[in-house]
TIRO-2110 file (N, C-alpha, C; in Angstrom, 1 decimal):
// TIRO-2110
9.1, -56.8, 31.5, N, 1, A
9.3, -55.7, 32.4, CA, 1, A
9.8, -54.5, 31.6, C, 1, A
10.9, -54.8, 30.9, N, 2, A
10.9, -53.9, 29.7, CA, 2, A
9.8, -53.0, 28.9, C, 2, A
9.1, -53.7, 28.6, N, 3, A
8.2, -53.2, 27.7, CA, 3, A
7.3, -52.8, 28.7, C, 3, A
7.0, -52.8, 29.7, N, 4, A
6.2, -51.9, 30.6, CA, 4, A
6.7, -50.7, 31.0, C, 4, A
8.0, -50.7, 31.1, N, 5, A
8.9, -49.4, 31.5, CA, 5, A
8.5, -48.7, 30.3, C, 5, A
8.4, -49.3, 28.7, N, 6, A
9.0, -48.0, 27.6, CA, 6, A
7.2, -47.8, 28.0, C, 6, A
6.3, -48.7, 27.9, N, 7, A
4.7, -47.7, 27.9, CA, 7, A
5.0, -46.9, 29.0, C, 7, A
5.1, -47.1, 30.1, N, 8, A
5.1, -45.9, 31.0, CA, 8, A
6.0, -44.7, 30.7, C, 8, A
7.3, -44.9, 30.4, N, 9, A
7.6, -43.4, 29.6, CA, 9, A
7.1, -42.8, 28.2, C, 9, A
7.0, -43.5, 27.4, N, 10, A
5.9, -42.8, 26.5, CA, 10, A
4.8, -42.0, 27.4, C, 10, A
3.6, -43.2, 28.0, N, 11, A
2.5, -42.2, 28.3, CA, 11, A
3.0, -40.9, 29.2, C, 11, A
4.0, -41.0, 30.3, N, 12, A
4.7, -39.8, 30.9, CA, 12, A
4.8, -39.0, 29.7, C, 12, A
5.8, -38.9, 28.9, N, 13, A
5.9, -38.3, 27.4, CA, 13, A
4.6, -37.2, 27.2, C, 13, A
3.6, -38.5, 26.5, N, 14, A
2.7, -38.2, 26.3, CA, 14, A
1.8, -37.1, 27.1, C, 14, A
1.7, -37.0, 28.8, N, 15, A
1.0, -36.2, 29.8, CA, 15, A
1.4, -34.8, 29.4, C, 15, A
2.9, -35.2, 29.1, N, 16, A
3.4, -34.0, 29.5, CA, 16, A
3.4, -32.8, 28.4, C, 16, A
3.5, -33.8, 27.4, N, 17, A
3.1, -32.9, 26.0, CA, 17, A
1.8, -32.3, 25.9, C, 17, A
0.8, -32.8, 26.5, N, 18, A
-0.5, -32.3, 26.3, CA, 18, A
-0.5, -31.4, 27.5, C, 18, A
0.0, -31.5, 28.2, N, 19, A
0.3, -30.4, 29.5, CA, 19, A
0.5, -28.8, 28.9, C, 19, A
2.0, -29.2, 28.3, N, 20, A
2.5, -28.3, 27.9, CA, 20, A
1.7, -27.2, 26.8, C, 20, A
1.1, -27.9, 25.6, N, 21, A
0.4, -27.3, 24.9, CA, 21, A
-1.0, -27.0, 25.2, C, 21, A
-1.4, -27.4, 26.5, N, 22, A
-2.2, -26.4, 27.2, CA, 22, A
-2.2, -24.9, 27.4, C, 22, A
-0.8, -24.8, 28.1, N, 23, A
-0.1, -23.9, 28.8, CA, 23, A
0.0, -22.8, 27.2, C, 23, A
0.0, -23.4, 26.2, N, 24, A
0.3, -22.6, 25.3, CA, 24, A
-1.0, -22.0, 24.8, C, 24, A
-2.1, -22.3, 25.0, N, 25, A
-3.0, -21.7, 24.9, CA, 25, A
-4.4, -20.8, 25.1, C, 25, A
-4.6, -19.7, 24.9, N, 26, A
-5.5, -19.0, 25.8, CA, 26, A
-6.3, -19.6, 26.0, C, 26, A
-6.8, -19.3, 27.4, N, 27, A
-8.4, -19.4, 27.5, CA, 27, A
-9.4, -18.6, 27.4, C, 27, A
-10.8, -19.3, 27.2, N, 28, A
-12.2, -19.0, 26.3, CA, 28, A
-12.2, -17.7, 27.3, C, 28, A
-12.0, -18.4, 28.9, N, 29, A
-13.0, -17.9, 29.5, CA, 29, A
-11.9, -16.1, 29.9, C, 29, A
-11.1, -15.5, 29.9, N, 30, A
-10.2, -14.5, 29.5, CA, 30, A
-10.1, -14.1, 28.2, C, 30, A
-11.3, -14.3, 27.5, N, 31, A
-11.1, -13.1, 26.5, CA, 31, A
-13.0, -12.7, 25.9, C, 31, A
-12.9, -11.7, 25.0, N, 32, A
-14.4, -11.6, 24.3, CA, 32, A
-14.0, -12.0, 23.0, C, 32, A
-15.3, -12.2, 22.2, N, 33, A
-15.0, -12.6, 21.1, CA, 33, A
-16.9, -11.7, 20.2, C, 33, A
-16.2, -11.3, 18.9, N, 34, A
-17.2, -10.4, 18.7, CA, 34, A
-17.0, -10.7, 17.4, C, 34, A
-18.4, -11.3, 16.6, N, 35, A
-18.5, -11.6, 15.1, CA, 35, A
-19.2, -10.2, 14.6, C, 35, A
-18.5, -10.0, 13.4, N, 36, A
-19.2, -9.0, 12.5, CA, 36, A
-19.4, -9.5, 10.9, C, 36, A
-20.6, -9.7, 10.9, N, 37, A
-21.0, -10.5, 9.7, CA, 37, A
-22.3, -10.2, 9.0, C, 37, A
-22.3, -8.9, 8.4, N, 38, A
-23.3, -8.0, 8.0, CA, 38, A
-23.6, -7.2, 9.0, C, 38, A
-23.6, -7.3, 9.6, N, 39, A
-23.9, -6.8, 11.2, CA, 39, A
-22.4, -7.6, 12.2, C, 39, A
-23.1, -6.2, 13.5, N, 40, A
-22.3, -7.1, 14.8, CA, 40, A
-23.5, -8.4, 14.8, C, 40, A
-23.3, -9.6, 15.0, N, 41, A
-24.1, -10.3, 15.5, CA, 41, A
-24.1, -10.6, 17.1, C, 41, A
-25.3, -11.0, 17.5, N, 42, A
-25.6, -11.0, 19.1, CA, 42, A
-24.5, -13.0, 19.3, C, 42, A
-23.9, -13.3, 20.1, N, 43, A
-23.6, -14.5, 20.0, CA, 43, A
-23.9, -14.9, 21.7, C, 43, A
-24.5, -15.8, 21.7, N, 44, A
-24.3, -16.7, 22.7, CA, 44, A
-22.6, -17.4, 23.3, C, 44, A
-23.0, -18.3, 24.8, N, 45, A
-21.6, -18.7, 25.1, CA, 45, A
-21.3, -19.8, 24.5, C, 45, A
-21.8, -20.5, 23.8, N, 46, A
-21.6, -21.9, 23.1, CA, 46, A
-21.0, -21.1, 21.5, C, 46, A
-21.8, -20.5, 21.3, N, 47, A
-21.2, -19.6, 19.7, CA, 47, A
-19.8, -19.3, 19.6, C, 47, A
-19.8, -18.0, 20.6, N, 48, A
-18.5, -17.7, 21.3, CA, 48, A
-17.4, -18.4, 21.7, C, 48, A
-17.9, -19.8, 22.2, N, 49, A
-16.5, -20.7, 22.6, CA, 49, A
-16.7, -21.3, 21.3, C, 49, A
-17.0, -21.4, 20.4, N, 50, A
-16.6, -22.3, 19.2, CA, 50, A
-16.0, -21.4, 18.1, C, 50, A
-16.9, -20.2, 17.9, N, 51, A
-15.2, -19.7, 17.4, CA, 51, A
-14.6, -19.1, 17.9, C, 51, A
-13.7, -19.1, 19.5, N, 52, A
-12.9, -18.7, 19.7, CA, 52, A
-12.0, -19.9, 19.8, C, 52, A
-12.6, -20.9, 19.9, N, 53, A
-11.9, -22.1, 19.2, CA, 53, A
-11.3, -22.7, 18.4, C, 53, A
-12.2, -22.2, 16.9, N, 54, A
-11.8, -22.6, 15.8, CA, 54, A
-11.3, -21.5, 15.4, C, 54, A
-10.8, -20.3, 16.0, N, 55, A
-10.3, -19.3, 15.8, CA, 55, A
-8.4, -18.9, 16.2, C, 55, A
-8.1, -20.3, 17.4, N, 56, A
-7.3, -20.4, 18.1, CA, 56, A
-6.6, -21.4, 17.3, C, 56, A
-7.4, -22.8, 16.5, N, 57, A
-6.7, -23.7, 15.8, CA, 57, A
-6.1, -22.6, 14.8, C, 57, A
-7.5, -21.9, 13.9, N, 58, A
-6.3, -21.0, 12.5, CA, 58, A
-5.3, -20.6, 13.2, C, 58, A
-5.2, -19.7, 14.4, N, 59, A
-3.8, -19.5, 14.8, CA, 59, A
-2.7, -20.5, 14.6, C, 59, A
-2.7, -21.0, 15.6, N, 60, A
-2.0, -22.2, 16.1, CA, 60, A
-1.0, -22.8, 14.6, C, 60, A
-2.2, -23.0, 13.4, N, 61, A
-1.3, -24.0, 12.4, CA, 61, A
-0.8, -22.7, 12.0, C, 61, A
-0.4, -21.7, 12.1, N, 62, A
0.0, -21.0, 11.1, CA, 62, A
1.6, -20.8, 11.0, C, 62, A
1.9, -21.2, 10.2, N, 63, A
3.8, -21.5, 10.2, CA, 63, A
4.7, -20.1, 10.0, C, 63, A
4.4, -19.3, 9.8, N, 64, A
4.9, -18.2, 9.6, CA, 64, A
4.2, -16.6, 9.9, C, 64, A
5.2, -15.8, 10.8, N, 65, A
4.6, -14.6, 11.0, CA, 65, A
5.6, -13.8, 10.8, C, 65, A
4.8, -12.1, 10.9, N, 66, A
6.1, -10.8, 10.7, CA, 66, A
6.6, -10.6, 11.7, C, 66, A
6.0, -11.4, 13.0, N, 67, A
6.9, -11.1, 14.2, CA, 67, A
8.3, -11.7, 14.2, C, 67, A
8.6, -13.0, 13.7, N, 68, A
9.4, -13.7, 13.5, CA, 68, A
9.5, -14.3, 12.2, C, 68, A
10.2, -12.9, 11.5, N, 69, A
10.1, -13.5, 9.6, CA, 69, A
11.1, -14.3, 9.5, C, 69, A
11.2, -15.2, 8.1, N, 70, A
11.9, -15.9, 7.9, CA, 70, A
12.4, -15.0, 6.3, C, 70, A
12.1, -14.3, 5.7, N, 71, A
11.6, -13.1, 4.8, CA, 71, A
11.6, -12.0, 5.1, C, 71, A
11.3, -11.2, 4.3, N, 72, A
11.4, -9.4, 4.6, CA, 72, A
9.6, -9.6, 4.2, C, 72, A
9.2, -9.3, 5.1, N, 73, A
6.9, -9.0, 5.4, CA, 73, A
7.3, -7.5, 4.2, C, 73, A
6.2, -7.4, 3.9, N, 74, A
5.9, -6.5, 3.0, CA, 74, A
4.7, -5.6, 4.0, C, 74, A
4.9, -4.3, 4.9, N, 75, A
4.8, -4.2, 6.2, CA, 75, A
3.5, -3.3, 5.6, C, 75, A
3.4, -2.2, 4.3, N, 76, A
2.1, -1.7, 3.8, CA, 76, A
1.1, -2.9, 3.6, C, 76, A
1.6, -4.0, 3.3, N, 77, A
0.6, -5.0, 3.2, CA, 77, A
-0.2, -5.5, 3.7, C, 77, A
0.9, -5.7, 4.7, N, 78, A
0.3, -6.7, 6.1, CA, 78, A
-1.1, -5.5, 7.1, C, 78, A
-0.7, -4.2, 6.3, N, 79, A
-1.5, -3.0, 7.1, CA, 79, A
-2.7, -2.8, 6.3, C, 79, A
-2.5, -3.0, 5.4, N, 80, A
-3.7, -2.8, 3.9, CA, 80, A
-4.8, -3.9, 4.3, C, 80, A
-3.9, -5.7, 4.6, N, 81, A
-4.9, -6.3, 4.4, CA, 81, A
-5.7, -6.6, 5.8, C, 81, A
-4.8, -5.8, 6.8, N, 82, A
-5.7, -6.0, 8.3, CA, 82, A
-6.7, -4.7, 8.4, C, 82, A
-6.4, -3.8, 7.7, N, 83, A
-7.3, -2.2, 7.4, CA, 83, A
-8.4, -3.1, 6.7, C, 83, A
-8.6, -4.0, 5.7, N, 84, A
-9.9, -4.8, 5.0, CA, 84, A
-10.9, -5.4, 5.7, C, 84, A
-9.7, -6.5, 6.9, N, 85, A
-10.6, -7.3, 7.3, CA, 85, A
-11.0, -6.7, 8.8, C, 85, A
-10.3, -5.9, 9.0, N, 86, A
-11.7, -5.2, 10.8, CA, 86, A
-12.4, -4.2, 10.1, C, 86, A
-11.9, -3.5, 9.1, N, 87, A
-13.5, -2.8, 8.0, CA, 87, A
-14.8, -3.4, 7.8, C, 87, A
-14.2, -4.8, 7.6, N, 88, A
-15.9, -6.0, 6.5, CA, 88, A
-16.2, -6.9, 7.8, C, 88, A
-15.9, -7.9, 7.1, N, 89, A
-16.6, -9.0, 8.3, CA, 89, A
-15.5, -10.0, 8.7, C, 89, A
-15.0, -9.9, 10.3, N, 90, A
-14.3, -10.4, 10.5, CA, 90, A
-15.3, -11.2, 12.1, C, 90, A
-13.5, -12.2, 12.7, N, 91, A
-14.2, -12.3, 13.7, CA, 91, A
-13.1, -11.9, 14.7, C, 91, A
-13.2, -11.4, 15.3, N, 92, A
-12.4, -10.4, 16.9, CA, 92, A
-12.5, -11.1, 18.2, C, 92, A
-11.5, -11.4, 18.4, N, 93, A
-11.2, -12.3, 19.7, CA, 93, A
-10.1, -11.5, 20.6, C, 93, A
-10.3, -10.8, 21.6, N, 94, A
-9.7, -10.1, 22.5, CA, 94, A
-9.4, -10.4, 23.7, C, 94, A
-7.4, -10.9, 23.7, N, 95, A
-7.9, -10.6, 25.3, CA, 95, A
-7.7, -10.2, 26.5, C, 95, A
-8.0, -10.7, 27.9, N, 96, A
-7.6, -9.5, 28.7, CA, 96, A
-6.2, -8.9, 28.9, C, 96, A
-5.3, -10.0, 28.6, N, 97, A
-3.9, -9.3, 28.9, CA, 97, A
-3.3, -10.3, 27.6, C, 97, A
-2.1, -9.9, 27.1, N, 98, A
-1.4, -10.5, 26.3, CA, 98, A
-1.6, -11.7, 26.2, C, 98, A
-1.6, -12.8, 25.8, N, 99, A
-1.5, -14.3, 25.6, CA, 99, A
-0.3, -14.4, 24.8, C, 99, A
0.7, -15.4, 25.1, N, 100, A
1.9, -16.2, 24.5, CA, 100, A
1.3, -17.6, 24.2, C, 100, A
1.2, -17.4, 22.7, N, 101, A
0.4, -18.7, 22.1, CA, 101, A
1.3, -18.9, 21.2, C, 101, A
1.4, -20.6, 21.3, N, 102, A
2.3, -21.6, 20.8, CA, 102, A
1.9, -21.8, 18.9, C, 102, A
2.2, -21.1, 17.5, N, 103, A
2.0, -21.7, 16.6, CA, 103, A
3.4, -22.4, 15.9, C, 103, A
3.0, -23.1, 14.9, N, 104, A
3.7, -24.3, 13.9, CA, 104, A
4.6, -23.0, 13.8, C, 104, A
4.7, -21.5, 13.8, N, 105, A
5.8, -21.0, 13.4, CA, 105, A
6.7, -20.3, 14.5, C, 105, A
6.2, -20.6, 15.7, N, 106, A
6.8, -20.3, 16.9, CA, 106, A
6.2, -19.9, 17.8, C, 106, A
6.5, -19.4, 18.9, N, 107, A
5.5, -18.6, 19.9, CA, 107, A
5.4, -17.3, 19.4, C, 107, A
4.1, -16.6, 19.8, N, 108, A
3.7, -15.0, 19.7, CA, 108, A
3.1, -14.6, 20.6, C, 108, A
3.1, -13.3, 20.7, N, 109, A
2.3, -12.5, 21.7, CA, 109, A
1.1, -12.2, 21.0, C, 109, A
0.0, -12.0, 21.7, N, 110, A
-0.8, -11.1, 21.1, CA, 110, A
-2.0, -11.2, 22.1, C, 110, A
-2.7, -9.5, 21.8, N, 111, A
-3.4, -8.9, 22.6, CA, 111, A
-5.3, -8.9, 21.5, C, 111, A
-4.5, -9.4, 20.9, N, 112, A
-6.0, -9.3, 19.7, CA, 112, A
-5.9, -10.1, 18.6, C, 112, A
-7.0, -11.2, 18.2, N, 113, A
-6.6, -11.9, 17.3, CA, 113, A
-7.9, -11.6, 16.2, C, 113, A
-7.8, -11.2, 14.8, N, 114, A
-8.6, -11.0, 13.6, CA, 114, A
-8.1, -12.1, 12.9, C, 114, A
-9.9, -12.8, 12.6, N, 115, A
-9.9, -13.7, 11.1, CA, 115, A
-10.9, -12.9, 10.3, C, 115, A
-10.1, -12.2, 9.1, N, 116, A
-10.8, -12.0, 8.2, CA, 116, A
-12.0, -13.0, 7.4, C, 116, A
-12.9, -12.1, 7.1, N, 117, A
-14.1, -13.2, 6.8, CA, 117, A
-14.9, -12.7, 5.2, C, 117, A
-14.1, -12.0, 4.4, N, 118, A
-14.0, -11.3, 3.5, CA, 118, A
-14.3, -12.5, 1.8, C, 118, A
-13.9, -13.3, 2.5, N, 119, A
-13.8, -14.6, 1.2, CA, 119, A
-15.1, -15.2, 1.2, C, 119, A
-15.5, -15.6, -0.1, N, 120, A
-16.8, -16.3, -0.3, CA, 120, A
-17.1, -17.6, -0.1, C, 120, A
-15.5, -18.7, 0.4, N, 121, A
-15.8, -19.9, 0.2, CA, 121, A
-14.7, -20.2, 2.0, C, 121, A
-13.8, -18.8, 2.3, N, 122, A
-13.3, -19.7, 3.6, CA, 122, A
-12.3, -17.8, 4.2, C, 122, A
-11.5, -18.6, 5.2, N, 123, A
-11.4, -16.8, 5.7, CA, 123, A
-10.6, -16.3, 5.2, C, 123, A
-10.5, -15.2, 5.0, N, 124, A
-9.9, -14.0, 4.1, CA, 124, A
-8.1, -14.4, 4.9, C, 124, A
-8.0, -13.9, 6.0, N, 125, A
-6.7, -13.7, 6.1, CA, 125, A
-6.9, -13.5, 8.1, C, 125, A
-5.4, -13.7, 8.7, N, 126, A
-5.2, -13.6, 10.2, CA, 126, A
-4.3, -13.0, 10.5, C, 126, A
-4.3, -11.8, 11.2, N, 127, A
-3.9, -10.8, 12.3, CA, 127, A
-3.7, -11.4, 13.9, C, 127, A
-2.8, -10.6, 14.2, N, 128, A
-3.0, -10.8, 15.9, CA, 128, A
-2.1, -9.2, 16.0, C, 128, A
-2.7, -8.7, 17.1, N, 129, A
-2.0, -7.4, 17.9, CA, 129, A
-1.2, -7.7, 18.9, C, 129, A
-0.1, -7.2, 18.7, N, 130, A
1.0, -8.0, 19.8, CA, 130, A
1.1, -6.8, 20.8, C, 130, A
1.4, -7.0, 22.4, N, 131, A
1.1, -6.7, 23.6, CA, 131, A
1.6, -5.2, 23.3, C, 131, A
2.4, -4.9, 22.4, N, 132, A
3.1, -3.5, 22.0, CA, 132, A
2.1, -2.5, 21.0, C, 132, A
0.9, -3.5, 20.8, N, 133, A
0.1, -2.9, 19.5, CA, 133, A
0.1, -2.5, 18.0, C, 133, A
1.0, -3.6, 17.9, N, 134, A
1.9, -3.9, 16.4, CA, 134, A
1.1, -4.9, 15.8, C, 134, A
0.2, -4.9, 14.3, N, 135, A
-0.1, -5.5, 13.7, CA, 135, A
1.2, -6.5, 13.2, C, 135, A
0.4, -8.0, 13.6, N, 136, A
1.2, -9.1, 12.6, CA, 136, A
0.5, -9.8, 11.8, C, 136, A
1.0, -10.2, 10.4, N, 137, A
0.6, -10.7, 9.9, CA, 137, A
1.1, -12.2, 10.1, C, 137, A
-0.1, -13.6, 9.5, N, 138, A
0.5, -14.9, 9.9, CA, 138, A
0.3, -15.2, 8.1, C, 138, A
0.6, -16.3, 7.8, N, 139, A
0.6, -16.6, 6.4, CA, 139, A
1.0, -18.5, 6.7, C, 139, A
0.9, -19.1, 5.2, N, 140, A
0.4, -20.0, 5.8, CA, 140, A
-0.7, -21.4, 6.6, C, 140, A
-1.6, -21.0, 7.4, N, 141, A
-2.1, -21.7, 7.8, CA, 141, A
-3.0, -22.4, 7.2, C, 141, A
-4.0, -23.3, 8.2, N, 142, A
-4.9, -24.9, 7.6, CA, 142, A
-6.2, -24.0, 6.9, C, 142, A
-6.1, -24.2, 5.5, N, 143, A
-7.1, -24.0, 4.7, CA, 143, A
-8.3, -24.8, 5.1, C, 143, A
-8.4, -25.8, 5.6, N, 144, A
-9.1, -26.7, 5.7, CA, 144, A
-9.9, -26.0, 7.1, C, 144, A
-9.1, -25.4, 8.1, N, 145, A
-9.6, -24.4, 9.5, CA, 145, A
-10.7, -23.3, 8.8, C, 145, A
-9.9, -22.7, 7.8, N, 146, A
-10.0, -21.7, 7.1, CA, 146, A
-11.7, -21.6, 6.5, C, 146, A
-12.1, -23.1, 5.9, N, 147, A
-13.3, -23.0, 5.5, CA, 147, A
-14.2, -23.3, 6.7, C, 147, A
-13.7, -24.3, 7.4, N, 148, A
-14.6, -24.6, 8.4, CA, 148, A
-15.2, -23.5, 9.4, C, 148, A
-14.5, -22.3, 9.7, N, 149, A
-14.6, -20.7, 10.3, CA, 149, A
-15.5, -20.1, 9.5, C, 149, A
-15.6, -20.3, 8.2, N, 150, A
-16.7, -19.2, 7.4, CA, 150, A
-18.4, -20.3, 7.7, C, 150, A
-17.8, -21.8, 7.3, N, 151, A
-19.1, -22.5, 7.7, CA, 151, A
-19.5, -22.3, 9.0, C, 151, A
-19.2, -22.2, 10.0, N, 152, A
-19.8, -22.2, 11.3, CA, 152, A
-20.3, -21.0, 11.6, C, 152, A
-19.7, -19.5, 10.9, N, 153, A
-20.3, -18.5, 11.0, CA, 153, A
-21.4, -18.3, 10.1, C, 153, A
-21.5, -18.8, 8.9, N, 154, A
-22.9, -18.9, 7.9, CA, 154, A
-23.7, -19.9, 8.9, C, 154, A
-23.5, -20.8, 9.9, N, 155, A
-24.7, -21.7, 10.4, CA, 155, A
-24.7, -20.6, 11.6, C, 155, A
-24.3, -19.9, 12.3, N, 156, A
-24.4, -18.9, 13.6, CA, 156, A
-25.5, -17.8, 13.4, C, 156, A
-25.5, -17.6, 12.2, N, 157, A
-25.8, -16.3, 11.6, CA, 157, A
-27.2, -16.5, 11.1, C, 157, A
-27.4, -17.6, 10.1, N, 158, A
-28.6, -18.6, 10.0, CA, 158, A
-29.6, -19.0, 10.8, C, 158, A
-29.3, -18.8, 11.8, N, 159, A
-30.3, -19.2, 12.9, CA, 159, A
-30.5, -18.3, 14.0, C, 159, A
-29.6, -17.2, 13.9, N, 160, A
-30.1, -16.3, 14.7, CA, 160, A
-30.8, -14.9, 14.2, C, 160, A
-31.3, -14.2, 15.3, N, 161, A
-32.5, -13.3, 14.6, CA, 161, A
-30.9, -12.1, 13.7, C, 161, A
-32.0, -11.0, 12.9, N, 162, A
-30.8, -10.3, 12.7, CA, 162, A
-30.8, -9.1, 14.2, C, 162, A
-30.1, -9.4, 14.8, N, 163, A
-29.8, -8.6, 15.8, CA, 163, A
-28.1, -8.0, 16.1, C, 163, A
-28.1, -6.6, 15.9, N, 164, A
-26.7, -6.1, 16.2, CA, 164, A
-26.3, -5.6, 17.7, C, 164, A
-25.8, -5.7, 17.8, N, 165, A
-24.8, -4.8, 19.5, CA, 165, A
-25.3, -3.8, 19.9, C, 165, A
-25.5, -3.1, 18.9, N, 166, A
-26.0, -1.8, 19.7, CA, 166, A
-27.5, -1.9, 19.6, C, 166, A
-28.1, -0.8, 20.5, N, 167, A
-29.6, -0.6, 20.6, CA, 167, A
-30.2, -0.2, 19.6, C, 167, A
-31.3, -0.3, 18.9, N, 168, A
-32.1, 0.4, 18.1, CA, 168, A
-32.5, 1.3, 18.7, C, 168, A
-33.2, 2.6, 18.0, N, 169, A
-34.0, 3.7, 18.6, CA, 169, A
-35.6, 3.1, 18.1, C, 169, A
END
């Protein structure tokens, strides 16, 4: 009887944890998401929900931000290297109102999330715009996210025509 009671509070435990870290994260369907990768590319909604996906895990692992330093941010920096990556090729995930999303370094705000896409083998670097319109830098995060984000944009990109956003004349 015992040991029926501890599985049922575990899996309780368990509901409630995955509940919770729901709650911590945006949804697909309240925001846009816009690849620039030589071009704007045209993306479909299967494209779009996958990296705004795998755009939401790089968040998520990232253990450290300038919103909540543990350090003094080097604040030209963090401006230099988000000035690089919405110049080149990033990917832009916007959304409609602020999101409070849960990462390994705490909770943040943000109104805009940039993965730089600048690197030849995985992503350059991650921004988010906080509801105030304050660039933050994150540092830290899954290298392993990091490559998987440039691969899925080299197969998106690969198979679609070259078509940009705006109209041709």
């Amino acid at each position: 009887m015992l040991y029926v009671k501890a599985v049922l509070v575990i899996l309780f435990v368990a509901a409630n944890g995955s509940s919770l870290s729901a709650k911590d994260s945006p949804e697909f369907e309240a925001s846009a998401v816009v690849l620039r990768y030589s071009e704007n590319t045209a993306l479909g909604q299967d494209d779009s929900r996958k990296l705004f996906e795998k755009s939401i895990e790089i968040l998520q692992s990232s253990n450290f931000n300038s919103s909540s330093p543990r350090w003094e941010w080097d604040e030209v920096k963090i401006n230099l290297e988000y000035g690089r990556a919405v110049s080149g090729m990033h990917v832009l995930v916007t959304f409609n109102k602020p999101e409070r999303v849960k990462t390994m370094g705490g909770y943040i705000s943000a109104r805009e999330l940039i993965i730089g896409l600048n690197g030849s083998q995985y992503a350059s670097s991650v921004h988010t715009i906080d509801g105030d319109g304050k660039v933050i830098g994150h540092a830290k995060y899954l290298g392993q996210l990091c490559i998987e984000i440039l691969e899925l944009v080299k197969e998106i990109t690969a198979r679609s025509p070259n078509e940009t956003m705006e109209p041709t004349r």
